[in-house]
C-alpha positions in Angstrom: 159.8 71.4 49.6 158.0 71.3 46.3 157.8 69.0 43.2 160.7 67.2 41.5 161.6 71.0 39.7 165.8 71.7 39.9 168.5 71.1 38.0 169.9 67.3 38.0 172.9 65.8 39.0 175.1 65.4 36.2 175.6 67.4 32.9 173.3 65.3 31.0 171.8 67.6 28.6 173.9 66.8 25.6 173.6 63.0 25.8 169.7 63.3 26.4 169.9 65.4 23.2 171.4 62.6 21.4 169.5 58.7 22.1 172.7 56.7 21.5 174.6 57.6 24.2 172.0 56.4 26.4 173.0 53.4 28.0 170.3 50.4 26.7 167.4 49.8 29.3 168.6 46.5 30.5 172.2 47.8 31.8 170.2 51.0 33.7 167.5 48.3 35.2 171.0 46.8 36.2 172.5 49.5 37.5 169.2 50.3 39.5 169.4 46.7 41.4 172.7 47.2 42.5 171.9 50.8 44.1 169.5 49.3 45.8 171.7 45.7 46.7 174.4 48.7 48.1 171.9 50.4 49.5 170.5 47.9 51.8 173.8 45.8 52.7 174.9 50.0 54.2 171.9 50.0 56.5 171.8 46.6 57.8 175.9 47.0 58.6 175.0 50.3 59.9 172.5 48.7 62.4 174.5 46.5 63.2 176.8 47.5 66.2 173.6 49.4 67.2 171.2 46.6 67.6 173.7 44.3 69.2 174.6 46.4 71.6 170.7 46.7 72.7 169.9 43.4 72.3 172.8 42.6 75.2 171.6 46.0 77.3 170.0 43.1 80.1 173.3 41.2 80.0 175.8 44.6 80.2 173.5 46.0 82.9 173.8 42.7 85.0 177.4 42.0 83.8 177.3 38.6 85.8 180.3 36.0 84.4 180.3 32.4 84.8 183.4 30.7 85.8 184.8 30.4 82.9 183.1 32.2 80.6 184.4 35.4 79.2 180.9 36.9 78.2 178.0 39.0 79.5 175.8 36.2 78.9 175.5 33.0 81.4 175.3 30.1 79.3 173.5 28.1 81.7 169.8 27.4 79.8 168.1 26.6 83.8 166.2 29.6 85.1 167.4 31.0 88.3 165.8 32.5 91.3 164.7 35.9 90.8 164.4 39.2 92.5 161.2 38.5 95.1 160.9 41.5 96.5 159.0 43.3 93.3 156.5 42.0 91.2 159.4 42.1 88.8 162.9 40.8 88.5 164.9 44.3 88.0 168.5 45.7 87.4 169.6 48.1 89.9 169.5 49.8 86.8 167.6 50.5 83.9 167.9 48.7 80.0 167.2 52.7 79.1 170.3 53.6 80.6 172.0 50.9 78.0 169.6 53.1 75.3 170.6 56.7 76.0 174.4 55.5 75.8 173.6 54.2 72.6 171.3 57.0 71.4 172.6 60.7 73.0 175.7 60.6 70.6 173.8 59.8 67.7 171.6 62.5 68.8 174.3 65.3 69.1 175.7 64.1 65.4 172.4 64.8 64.2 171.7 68.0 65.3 175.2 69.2 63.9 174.7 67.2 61.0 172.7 69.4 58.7 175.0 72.6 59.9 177.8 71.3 58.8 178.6 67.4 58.3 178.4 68.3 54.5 181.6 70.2 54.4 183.3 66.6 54.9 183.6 64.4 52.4 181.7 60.8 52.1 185.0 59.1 52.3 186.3 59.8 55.9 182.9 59.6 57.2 182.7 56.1 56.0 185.9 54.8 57.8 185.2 57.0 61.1 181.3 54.8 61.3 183.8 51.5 60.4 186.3 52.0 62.7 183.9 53.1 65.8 181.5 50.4 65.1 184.8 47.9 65.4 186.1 49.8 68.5 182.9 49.3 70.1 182.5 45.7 69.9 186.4 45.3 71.5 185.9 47.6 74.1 182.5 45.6 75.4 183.8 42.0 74.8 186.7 42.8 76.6 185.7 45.2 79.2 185.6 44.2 83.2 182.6 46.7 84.6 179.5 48.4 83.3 180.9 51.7 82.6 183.9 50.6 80.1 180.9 48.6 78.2 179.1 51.7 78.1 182.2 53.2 76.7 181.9 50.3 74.0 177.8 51.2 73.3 178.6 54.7 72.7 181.2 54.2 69.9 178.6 51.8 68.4 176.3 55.5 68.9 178.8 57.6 67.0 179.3 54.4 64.4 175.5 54.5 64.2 174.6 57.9 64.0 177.4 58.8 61.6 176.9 56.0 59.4 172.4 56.9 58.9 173.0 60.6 58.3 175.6 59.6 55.5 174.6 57.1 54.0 170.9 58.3 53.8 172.4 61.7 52.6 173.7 59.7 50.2 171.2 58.9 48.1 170.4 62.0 46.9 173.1 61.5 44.6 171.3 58.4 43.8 168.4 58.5 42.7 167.7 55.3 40.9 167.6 53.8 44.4 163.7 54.9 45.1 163.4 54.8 41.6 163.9 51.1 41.3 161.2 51.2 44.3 158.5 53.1 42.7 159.2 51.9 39.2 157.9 54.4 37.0 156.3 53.7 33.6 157.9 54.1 29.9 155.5 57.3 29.4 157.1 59.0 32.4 159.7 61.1 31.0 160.6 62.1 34.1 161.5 58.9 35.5 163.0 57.8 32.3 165.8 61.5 32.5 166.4 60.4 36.1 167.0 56.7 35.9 169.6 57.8 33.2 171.1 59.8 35.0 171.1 57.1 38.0 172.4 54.5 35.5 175.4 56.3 34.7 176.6 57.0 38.3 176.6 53.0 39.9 177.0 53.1 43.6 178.5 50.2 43.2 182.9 49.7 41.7 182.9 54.0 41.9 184.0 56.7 43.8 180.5 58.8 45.3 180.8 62.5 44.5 181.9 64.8 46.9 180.1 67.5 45.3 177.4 68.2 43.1 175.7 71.2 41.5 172.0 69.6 43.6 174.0 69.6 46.8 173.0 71.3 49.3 175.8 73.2 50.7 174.9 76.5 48.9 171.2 76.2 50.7 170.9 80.0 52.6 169.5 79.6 56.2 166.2 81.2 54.9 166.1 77.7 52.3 167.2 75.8 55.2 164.2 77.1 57.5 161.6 76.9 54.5 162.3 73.2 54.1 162.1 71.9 57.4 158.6 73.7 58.1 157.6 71.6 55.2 159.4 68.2 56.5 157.5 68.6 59.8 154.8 66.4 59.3 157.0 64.0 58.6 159.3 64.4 61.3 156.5 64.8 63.7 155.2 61.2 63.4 158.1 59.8 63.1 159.2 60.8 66.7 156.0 59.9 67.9 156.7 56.0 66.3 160.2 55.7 67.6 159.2 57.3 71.2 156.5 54.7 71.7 158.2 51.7 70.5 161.6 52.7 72.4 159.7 53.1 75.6 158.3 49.9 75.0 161.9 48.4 74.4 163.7 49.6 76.8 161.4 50.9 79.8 158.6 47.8 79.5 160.6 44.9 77.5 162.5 44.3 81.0 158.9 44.4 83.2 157.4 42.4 80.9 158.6 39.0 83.2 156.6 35.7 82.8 157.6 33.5 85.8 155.5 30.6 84.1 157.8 30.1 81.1 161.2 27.7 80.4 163.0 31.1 79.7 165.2 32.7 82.0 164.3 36.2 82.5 167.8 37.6 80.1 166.5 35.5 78.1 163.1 36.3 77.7 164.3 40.1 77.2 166.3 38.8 74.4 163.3 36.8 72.1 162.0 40.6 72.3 164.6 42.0 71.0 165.2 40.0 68.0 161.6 40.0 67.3 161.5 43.3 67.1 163.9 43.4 65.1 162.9 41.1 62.6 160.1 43.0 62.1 161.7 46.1 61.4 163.8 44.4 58.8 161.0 42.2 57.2 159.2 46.5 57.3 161.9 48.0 56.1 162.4 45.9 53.1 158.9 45.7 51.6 158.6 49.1 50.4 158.1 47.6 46.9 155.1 45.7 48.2 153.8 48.2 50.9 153.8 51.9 50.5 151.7 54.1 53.2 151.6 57.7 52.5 150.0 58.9 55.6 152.7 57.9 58.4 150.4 59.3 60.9 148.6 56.7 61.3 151.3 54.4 61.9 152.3 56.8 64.8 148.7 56.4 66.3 148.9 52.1 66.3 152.2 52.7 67.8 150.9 54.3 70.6 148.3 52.2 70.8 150.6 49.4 71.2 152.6 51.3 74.1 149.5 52.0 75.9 148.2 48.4 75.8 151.9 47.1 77.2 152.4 49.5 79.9 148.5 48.7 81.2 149.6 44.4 80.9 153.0 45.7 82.7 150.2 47.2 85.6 147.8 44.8 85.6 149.7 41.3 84.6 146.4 40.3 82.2 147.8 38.6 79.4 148.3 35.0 80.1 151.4 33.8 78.0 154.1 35.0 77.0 153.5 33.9 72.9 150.8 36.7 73.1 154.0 39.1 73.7 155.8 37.9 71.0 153.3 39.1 68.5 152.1 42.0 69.9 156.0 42.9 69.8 156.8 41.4 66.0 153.9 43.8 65.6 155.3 47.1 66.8 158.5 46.3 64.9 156.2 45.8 61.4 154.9 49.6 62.7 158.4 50.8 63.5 160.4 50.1 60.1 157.3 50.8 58.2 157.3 54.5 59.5 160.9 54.8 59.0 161.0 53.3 55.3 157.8 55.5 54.0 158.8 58.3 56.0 162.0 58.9 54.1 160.6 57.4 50.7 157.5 59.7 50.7 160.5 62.3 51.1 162.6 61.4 48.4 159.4 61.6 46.0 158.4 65.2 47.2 161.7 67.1 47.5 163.3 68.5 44.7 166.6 67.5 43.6 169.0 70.7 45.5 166.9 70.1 49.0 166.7 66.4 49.0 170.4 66.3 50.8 169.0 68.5 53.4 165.9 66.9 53.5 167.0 63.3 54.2 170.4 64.8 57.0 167.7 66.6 59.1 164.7 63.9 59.3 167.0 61.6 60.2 166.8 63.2 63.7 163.5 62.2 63.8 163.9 59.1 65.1 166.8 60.1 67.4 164.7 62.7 69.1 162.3 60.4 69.7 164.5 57.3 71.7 166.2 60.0 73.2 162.5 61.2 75.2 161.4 57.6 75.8 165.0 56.6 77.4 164.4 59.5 79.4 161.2 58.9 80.9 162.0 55.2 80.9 164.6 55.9 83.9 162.2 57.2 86.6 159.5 54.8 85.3 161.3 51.8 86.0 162.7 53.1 89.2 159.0 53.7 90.4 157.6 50.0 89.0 160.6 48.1 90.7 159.7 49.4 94.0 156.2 48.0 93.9 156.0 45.1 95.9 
């Protein structure tokens, strides 16, 4: 870790020596806005597969079919009778279950990821994430029982976890990306070398490089070690967010039942889900408008939040459901603002031969962190279901 100090990506030196080869300041504020347009349509296809797939983890647990119908989901709007001997209407089976399927194989990519995922080019690691995020959506539309649909989730995993670890590898070579997000000044010379540099390498209409004199596959194991003691408190919060809001998801989302409402009880588990999720998008795309540099603190509200849930899931005080909803559009806000500032704050700090490395290995972060909650969400819902 350590300021913006290294050598850049391309051999710039002889056109910064001479201004006319410099491209004119509207065509790099151009190519800065489509980074970031490339940027953000690769993680919200990324997400994609991954989000469905828990979104439907009440439906693929249940796996009820109406005559008929040749989906998970019963299209019938009328609640129906539900489980009365709990105080809650539960699988046999956990929503967490759905969650480690989707989450251990990202995990495992992860962990291998900054030993040697950089030895294969961007290319093929592109098409593997395309064509297991497409194999994962046949295999659960079309599958007969629970266990070929979990088959389907954890290609969605592999599509998932290979897709963020490239992609956010990735834009190291890309620097104009979180430049366009900080925007730095005309007196920064600094910013004004690197979004040259950015504005002659589009991410958009040309081939990413394979390899570049920043990269960091010359790194020793001693660099290697060096860096990630300074990433830690980064990486340490972040695992703390994504534990508490995935234990929230998928261990409490399911207990959280209102009997009092015109939603079924799949249904209900669903309206969390989406708004959850569309607060980690509206999150993660207002860095421009919101930057936190202390993530810790986002940890500790996150933790809040779970401790607040689990004592309603307990003790049944809050009255409606609405009250739900925005406590959980909150926790997504929390989520994607960790994530997006986390990795940002990164970017900024790092200099240009770590910042590879930096971005492959906090990118387990979050990974780590599901991985615990699904974990502990197994025996946790086990032991609420069987209160009476």
């Amino acid at each position: 870790m350590g300021g913006c100090a290294g050598r850049r990506l391309s051999d710039s030196e002889g056109e910064e020596a001479n201004p006319a080869l410099r491209p004119p300041p509207q065509d790099r504020q151009g190519a800065h806005w489509k980074n970031a347009v490339g940027f953000w349509l690769l993680g919200l296809c990324n997400n994609f597969s991954y989000v469905v797939m828990l979104s439907a983890a009440h439906d693929i647990l249940s796996h009820q079919r109406a005559p008929g119908n040749q989906s998970h989901v019963d299209p019938d709007p009328i609640p129906t009778s539900h489980n009365s001997s709990s105080r809650f209407d539960c699988n046999s089976v956990s929503t967490a279950a759905v969650l480690l399927a989707d989450i251990l194989p990202t995990l495992v990519i992860k962990l291998l990821a900054p030993l040697g995922l950089h030895l294969m080019p961007y290319s093929p690691r592109v098409l593997t994430s395309g064509v297991c995020a497409a194999g994962s959506f046949i295999l659960v539309a079309f599958s007969h029982s629970v266990g070929i649909s979990l088959c389907g989730v954890v290609l969605a995993s592999i599509s998932s976890g290979l897709g963020e670890v490239t992609f956010l590898s990735l834009t190291a070579f890309y620097p104009s990306y979180f430049l366009l997000l900080t925007s730095p000044g005309p007196q920064d010379p600094g910013g004004e070398g690197e979004a040259d540099t950015a504005a002659r390498q589009p991410l958009i209409n040309s081939e990413a490089p394979e390899w570049k004199p920043g990269s960091s596959s010359h790194l020793s194991l001693q660099e290697r070690w060096t860096v990630f003691k300074g990433l830690l408190c980064y990486i340490v919060p972040l695992v703390l967010v994504y534990f508490a809001e995935y234990f929230i998801n998928q261990g409490l989302f399911e207990l959280l039942f209102f009997r009092n409402t015109f939603l079924s009880h799949a249904q209900q588990y669903r309206w969390y889900q989406m708004l959850y999720q569309a607060g980690v998008f509206a999150s993660r795309s207002s860095l421009r408008c919101c930057r936190i540099r202390h993530t810790w603190a986002l940890a500790l509200l996150q933790c809040l939040n779970l401790a607040f849930l689990l004592a309603d899931v307990w003790l049944s005080f809050l009255p409606s459901i609405y009250l739900v909803f925005l406590i959980i559009l909150y926790e997504g806000l929390l989520g994607g603002a960790a994530y997006v500032n986390t990795f940002h704050n990164i970017a900024l700090e790092t200099s240009s031969e770590h910042r590879e490395f930096a971005m492959a290995t906090t990118c387990i972060s979050d990974t780590l962190g599901i991985s615990l909650s699904g974990l502990l969400a197994l025996p946790l819902h086990d032991f609420l279901c069987q209160l009476s």
